[in-house]
C-alpha positions in Angstrom: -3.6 10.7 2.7 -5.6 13.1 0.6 -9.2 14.2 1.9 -12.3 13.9 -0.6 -14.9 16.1 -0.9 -17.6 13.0 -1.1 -19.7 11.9 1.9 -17.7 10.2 5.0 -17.7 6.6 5.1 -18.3 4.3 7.8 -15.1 1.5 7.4 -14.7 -1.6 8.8 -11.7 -3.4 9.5 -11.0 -7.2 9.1 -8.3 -8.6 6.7 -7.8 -5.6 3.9 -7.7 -2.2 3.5 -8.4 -0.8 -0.1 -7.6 2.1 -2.1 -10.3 3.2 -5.1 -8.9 3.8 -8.2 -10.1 7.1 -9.7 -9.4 10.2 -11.5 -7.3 12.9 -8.7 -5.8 10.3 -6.6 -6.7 7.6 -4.2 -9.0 7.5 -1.5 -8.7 4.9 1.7 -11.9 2.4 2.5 -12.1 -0.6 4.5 -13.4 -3.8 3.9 -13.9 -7.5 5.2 -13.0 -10.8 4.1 -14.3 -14.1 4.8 -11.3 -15.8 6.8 -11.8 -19.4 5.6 -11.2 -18.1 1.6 -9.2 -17.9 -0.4 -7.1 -14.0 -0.6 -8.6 -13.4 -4.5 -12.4 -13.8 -2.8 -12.2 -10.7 -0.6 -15.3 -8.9 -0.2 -15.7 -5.2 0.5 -17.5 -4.1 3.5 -18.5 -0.5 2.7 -21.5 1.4 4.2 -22.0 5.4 3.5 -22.6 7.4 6.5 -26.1 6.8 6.6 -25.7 3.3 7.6 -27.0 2.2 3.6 -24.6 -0.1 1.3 -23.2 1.9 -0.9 -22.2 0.5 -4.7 -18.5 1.0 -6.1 -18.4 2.9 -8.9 -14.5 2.0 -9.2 -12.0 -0.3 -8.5 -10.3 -1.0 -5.7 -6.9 -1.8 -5.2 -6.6 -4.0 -1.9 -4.5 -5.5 0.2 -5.1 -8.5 1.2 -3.6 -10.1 4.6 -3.6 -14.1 5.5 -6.4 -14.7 7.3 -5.4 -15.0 11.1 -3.0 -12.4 11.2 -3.1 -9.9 14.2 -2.4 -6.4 14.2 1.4 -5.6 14.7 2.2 -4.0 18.1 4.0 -5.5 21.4 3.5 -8.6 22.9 2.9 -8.8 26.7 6.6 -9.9 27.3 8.0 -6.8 25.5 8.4 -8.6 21.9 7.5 -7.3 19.0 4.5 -9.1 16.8 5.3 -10.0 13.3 4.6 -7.6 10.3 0.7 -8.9 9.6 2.0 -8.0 5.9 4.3 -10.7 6.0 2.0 -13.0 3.1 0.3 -10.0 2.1 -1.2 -9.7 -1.6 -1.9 -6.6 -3.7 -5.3 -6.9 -6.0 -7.8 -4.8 -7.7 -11.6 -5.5 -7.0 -13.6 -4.3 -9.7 -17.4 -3.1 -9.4 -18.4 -5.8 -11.2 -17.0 -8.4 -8.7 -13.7 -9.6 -10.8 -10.7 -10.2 -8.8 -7.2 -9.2 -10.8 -3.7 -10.1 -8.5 -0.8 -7.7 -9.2 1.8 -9.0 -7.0 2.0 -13.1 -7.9 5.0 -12.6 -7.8 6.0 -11.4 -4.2 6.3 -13.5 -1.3 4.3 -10.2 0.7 3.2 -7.0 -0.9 1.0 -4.2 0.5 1.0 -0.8 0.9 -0.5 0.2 -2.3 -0.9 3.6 -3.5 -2.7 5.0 -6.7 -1.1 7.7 -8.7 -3.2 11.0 -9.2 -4.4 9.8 -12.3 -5.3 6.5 -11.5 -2.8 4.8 -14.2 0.0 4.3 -11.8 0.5 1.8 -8.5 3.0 2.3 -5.7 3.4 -0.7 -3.3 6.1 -2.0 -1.0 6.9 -5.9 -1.8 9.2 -9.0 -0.7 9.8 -11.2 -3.4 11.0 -13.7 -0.8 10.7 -13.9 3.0 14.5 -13.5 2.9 14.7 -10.2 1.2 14.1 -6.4 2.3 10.8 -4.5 2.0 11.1 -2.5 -1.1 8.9 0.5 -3.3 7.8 -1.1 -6.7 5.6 0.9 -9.4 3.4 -1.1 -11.5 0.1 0.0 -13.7 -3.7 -1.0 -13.4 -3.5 -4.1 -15.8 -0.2 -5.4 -14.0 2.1 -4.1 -16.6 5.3 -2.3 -16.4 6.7 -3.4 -12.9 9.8 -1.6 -11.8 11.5 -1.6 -8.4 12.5 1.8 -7.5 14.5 1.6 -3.9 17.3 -0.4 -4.2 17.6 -2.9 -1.1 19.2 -0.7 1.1 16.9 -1.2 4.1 13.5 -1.5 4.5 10.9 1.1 2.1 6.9 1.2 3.3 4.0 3.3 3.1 5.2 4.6 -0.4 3.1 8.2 -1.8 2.8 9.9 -4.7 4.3 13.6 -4.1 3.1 16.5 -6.1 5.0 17.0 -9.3 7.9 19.2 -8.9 9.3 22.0 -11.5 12.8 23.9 -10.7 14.8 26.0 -12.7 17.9 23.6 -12.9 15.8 20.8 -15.5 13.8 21.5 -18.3 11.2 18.5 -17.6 9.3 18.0 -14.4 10.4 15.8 -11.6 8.2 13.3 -10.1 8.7 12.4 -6.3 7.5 9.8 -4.2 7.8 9.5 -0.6 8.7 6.7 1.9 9.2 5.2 5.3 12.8 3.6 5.8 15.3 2.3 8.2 17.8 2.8 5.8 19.3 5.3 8.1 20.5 2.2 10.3 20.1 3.6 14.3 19.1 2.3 16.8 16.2 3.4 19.2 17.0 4.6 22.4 16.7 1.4 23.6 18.8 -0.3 21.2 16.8 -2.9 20.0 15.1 -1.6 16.7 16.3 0.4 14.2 14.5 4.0 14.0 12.2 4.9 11.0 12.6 8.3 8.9 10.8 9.7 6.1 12.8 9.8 2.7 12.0 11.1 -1.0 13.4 10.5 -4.4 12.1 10.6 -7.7 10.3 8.1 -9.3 13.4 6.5 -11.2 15.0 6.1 -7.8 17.3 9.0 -7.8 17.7 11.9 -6.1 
């Protein structure tokens, strides 16, 4: 997560966590939702440090949970909780109160992550509960989806890299990083598969 130079905010938590589209890459707020709506009539919760509500002078991409949903973590017996982005939604809030869904197509999506300059969206997405958690790229207005990882285990928390330039290609590559169990071992307990961060390029190579 890249650090700002602007005044620290105050965020809340309740059922999202958004991303403001802008020119050098993303920044991370907070905001609240009203339980009993509807996922396209979140409302951001955002206070600057001063305690005053502060206006949005961009968009936000959000992700939006089913209301309900608790944290995931262990339950008193041991288990494990449920992904709370199981049902998830990726949207953009605009300053002007629109509401825009980029994922209508996903059975749970979340994760999102703006490009540095601001025309690009990461995001890890189901289309169905059945399938794996995988890195998609889409754009602002919603067009030019394109799944990157390839359903070889489960992709999250997706990043832009910087752009890379070697000697061995005349064009630069651009990299994105990931979490994955793709790796497929165990813990030391043997009951979940271990996590590991992975890079590729943006096409899915490399």
């Amino acid at each position: 997560m890249r650090l700002l130079t602007r005044a620290l905010l105050y965020l809340t938590m309740a059922a999202a966590a958004f991303a403001v589209v802008q020119r050098g890459g993303p920044r991370f707020l907070n905001g609240a939702a009203n339980p009993g709506a509807h996922p396209a009539a979140a409302e951001s919760s955002i206070r600057a440090a001063d305690g005053r509500p502060e206006n949005l002078p961009h968009p936000l991409v959000v992700t939006q949970l089913r209301a309900g949903k608790r944290p995931a973590g262990f339950l008193p017996e041991g288990m494990l909780q449920p992904d709370p982005c199981e049902g998830g939604q990726v949207m953009i809030r605009f300053p002007d109160g629109r509401r825009m869904g980029l994922t209508p197509g996903f059975q749970s999506a979340c994760d999102p992550e703006v490009s540095f300059d601001g025309e690009r969206i990461l995001f890890s997405g189901k289309r169905t509960a059945a399938d794996s958690w995988n890195v998609y790229e889409i754009g602002p207005d919603g067009s030019g989806l394109k799944q990157i990882t390839k359903d070889l285990g489960d992709f999250r928390s997706p990043l832009y890299l910087s752009t890379l330039y070697t000697l061995i290609s005349d064009k630069p590559w651009h990299q994105i990083a990931f979490v994955s169990n793709m790796a497929r071992t165990a813990g030391e307990y043997g009951d979940w598969p271990v996590t590991g961060i992975y890079s590729c390029r943006i096409d899915g190579t490399g």
